[in-house]
C-alpha positions, -999 to 999 in steps of 0.1 A, spaced: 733 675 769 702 654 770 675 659 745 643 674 764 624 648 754 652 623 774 648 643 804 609 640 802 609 601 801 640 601 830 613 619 851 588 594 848 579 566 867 609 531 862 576 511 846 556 540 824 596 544 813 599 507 800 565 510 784 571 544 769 604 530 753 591 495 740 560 524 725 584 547 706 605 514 692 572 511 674 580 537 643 542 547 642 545 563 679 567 600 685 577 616 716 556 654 724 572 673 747 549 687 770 562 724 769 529 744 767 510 710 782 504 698 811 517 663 799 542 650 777 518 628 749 527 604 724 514 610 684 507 579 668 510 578 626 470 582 626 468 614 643 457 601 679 474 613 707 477 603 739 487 620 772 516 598 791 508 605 829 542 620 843 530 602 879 517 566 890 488 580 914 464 559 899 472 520 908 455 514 872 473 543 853 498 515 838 474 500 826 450 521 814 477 539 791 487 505 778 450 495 773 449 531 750 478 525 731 470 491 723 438 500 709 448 529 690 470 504 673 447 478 666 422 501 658 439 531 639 419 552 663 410 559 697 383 584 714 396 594 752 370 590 773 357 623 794 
């Protein structure tokens, strides 16, 4: 039986699912379920976290998420934007 975790990324979009994988390869990134969330997130070793987008609405949402993780990693730190 899958992990929950394995079944959140298998409902994901084919290309946030790549990204998401190549992410977690990284050992500073884990995998948060989203059970009492709205979205599953990913907890880098510095304490940010960032929501994954379970759909591709946005034509820029790829993008944008791998915009936020690369700068949490080259930065240690990232503020989401409101």
């Amino acid at each position: 039986m899958p992990l929950s975790s394995e079944v959140q990324v298998n409902e994901m979009n084919k290309d946030f699912k790549k990204v998401i994988k190549a992410v977690l390869a990284n050992s500073d990134w884990v995998f948060i379920s989203k059970s009492g969330s709205k979205h599953p997130a990913l907890l880098h070793s510095t304490g940010v976290k960032l929501p994954i987008p379970l759909s591709s609405g946005d034509r820029r949402a790829l993008m944008n998420f791998q915009s936020s993780v690369r700068k949490v990693e080259q930065n240690g730190n990232y503020r989401l934007q409101n």
